[in-house]
C-alpha positions as CSV (number, residue, x, y, z in Angstrom):
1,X,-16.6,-18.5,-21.2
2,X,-13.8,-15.7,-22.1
3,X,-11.2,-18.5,-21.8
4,X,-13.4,-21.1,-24.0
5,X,-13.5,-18.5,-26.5
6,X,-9.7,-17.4,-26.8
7,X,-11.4,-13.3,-25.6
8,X,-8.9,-12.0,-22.9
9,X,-7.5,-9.4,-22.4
10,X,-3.8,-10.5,-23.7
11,X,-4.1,-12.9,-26.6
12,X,-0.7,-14.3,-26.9
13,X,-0.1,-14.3,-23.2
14,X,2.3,-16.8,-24.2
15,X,4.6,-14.3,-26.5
16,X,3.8,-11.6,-24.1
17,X,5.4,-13.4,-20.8
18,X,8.4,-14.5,-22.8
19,X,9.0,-10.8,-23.1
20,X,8.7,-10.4,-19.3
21,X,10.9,-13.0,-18.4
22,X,13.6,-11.1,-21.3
23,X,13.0,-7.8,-18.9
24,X,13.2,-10.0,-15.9
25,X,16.6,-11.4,-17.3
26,X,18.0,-8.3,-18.8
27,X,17.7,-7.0,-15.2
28,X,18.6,-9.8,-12.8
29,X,21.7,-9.0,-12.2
30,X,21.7,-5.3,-12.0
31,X,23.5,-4.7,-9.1
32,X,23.2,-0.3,-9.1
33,X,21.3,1.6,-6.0
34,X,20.6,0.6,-2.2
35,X,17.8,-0.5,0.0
36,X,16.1,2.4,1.5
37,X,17.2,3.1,4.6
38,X,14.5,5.4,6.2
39,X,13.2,2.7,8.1
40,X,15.7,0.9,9.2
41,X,15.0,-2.5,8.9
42,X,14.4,-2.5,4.9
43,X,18.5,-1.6,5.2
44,X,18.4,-5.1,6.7
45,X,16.4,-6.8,3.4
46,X,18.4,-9.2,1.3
47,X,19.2,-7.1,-2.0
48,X,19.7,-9.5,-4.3
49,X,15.7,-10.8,-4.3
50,X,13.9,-10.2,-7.5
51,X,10.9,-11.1,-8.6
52,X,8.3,-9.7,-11.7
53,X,4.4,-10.9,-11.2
54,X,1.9,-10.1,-13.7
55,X,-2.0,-10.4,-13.3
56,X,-4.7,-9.4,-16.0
57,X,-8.0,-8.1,-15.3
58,X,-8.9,-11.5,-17.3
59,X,-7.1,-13.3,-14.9
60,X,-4.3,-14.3,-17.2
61,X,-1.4,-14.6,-14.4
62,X,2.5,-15.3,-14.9
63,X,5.4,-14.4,-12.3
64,X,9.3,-15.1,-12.3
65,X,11.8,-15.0,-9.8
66,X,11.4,-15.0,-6.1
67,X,7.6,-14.0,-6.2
68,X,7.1,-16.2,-3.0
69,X,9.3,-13.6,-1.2
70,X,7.1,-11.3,1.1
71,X,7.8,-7.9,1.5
72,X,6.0,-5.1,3.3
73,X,3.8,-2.9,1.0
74,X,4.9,0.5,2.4
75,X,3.8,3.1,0.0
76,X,1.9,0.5,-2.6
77,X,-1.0,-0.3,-0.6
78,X,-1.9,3.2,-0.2
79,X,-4.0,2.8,-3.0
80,X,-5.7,-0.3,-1.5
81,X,-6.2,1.5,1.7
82,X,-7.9,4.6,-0.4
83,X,-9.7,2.3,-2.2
84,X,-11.4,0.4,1.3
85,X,-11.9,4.1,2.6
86,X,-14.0,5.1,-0.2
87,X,-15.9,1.9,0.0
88,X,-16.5,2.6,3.5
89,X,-17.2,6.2,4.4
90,X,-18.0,7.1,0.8
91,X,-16.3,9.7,-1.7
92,X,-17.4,12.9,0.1
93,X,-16.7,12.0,3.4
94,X,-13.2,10.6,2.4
95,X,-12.6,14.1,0.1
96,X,-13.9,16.2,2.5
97,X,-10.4,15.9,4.7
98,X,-8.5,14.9,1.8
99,X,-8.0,16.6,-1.7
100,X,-7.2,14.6,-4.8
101,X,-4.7,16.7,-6.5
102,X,-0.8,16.0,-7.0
103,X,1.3,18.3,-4.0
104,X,4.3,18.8,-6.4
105,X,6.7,17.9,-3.6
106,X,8.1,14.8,-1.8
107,X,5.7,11.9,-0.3
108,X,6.4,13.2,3.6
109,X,6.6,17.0,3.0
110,X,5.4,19.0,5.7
111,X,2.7,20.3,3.7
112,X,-1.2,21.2,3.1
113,X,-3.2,22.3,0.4
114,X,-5.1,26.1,0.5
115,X,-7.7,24.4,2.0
116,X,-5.3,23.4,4.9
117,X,-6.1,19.3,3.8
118,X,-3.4,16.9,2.6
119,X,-3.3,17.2,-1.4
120,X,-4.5,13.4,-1.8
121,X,-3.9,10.0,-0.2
122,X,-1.0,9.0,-2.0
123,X,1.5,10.9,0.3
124,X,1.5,10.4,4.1
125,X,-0.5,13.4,4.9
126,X,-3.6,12.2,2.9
127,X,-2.6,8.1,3.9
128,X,-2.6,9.0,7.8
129,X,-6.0,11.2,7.9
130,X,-7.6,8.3,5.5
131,X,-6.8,5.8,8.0
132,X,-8.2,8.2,11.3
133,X,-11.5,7.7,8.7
134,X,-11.5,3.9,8.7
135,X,-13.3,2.5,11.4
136,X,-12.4,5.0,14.2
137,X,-15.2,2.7,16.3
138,X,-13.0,-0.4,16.6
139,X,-9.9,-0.9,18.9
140,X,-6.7,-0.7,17.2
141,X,-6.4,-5.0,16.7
142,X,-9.9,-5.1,15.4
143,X,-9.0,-2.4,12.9
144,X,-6.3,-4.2,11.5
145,X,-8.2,-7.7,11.3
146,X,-11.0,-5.9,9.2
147,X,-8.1,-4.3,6.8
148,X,-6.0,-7.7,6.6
149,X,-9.2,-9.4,5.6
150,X,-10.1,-6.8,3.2
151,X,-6.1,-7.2,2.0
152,X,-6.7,-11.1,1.8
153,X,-10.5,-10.3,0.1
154,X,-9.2,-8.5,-2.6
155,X,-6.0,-10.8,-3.0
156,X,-8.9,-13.8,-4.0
157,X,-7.2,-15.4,-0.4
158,X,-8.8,-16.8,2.6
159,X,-9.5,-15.0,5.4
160,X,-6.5,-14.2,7.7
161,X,-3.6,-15.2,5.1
162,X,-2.2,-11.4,4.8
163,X,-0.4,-10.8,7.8
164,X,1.6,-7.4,9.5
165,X,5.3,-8.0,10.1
166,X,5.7,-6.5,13.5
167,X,9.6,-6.6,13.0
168,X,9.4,-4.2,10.6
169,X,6.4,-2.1,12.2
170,X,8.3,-1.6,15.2
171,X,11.6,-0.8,12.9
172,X,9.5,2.0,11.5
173,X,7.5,3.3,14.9
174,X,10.7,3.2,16.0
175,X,11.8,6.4,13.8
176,X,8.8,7.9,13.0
177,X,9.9,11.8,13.9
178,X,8.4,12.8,10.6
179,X,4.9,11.1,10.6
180,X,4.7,12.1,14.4
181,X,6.1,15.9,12.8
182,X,3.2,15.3,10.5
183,X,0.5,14.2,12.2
184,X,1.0,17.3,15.1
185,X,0.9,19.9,11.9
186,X,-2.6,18.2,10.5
187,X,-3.8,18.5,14.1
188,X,-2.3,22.2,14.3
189,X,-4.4,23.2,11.4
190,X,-7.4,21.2,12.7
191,X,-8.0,19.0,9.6
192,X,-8.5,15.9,11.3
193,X,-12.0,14.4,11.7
194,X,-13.4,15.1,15.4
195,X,-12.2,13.0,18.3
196,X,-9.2,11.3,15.9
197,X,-6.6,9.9,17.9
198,X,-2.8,10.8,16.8
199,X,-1.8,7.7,18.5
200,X,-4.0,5.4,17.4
201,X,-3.6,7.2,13.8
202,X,0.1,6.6,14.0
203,X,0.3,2.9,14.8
204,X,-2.4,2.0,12.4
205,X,-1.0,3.5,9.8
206,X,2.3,1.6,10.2
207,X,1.0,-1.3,11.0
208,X,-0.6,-1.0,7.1
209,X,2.7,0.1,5.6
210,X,3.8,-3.3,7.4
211,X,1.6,-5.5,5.8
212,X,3.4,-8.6,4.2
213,X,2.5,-9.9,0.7
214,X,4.6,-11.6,-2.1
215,X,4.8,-10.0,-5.7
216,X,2.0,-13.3,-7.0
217,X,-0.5,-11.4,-4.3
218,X,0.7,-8.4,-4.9
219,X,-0.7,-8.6,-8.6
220,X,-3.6,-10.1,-8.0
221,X,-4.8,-7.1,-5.6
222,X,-3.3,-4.6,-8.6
223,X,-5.7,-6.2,-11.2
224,X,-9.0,-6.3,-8.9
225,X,-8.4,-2.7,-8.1
């Protein structure tokens, strides 16, 4: 109907992608910064891959460069994950170990709120003690098929087309002294939920910072949310 009658959300989509592709241009050979390095197998991704995907909430959709590229979502789907805890457990039980204002410091400082909870789950904190609140019933695989259909749910995929890259997961397990550092302070000040698991904790989180999608997905999941 919105489409018959010229109503979304971007008139000229038209116009409005040329001036992405400019931005997309302007930058494409910007060659300034590195790959982060803190896990060490994004040291290992191939620099010059750039991509720029765009999805309305009317489902107008445009992407250019390499948007079939997959990449791990690290940090960005800690808003997706937050987003299936509320849905599951609920706002007060989520907020109830987790706060939801900003910590003023880095994403994996060793730090808690007054309250002795992570400030929010944006940072690692707040990410790891969301994930000890997803499904805690289920084995560690049965987790992680519930979260990659979830992923592939709200990417408007099938079933079982979001997958983990385990290269990368293991890469980051691999030097995880500061989630581990982490994790044991949470448990020091006895702000996880009863009978959570730091290892099981641990490796699910990765595994969700390891989950692959291309920048096309990518949007998609950014506009349902």
């Amino acid at each position: 109907e919105k489409a018959l009658k010229g109503k979304f959300v971007i008139e000229n989509f038209e116009s409005f992608s040329s001036i992405i592709r400019e931005i997309y241009e302007e930058c494409l050979n910007t060659n300034d910064g590195k790959n982060a390095s803190y896990i060490p197998e994004l040291a290992r991704i191939d620099p010059s891959l750039w991509a720029v995907s765009l999805c309305t909430i009317s489902g107008q959709r445009y992407s250019i460069g390499n948007f079939n590229s997959l990449f791990t979502l690290q940090s960005g789907g800690k808003c997706l994950n937050y987003a299936i805890g509320l849905d599951e457990v609920g706002r007060d039980e989520v907020h109830k170990y987790i706060g939801m204002e900003p910590s003023g410091g880095h994403f994996n400082k060793v730090t808690l709120n007054a309250e002795d909870k992570p400030h929010n789950p944006m940072i690692n904190t707040g990410a790891m003690v969301l994930c000890s609140l997803i499904k805690p019933e289920l084995s560690l695989h049965e987790r992680m098929d519930f979260m990659l259909n979830r992923f592939s749910e709200v990417a408007g995929l099938p079933k079982r087309s979001i997958k983990c890259d385990m290269i990368t997961c293991d890469s980051e397990m691999d030097s995880a002294y500061k989630n581990l550092a982490l994790l044991n302070y949470i448990k020091s000040k006895d702000s996880f939920p009863p009978k959570t698991s730091l290892d099981e904790t641990i490796k699910f989180y990765t595994r969700l910072c390891s989950v692959e999608m291309d920048s096309e997905g990518a949007s998609v999941m950014a506009a349902t949310l």
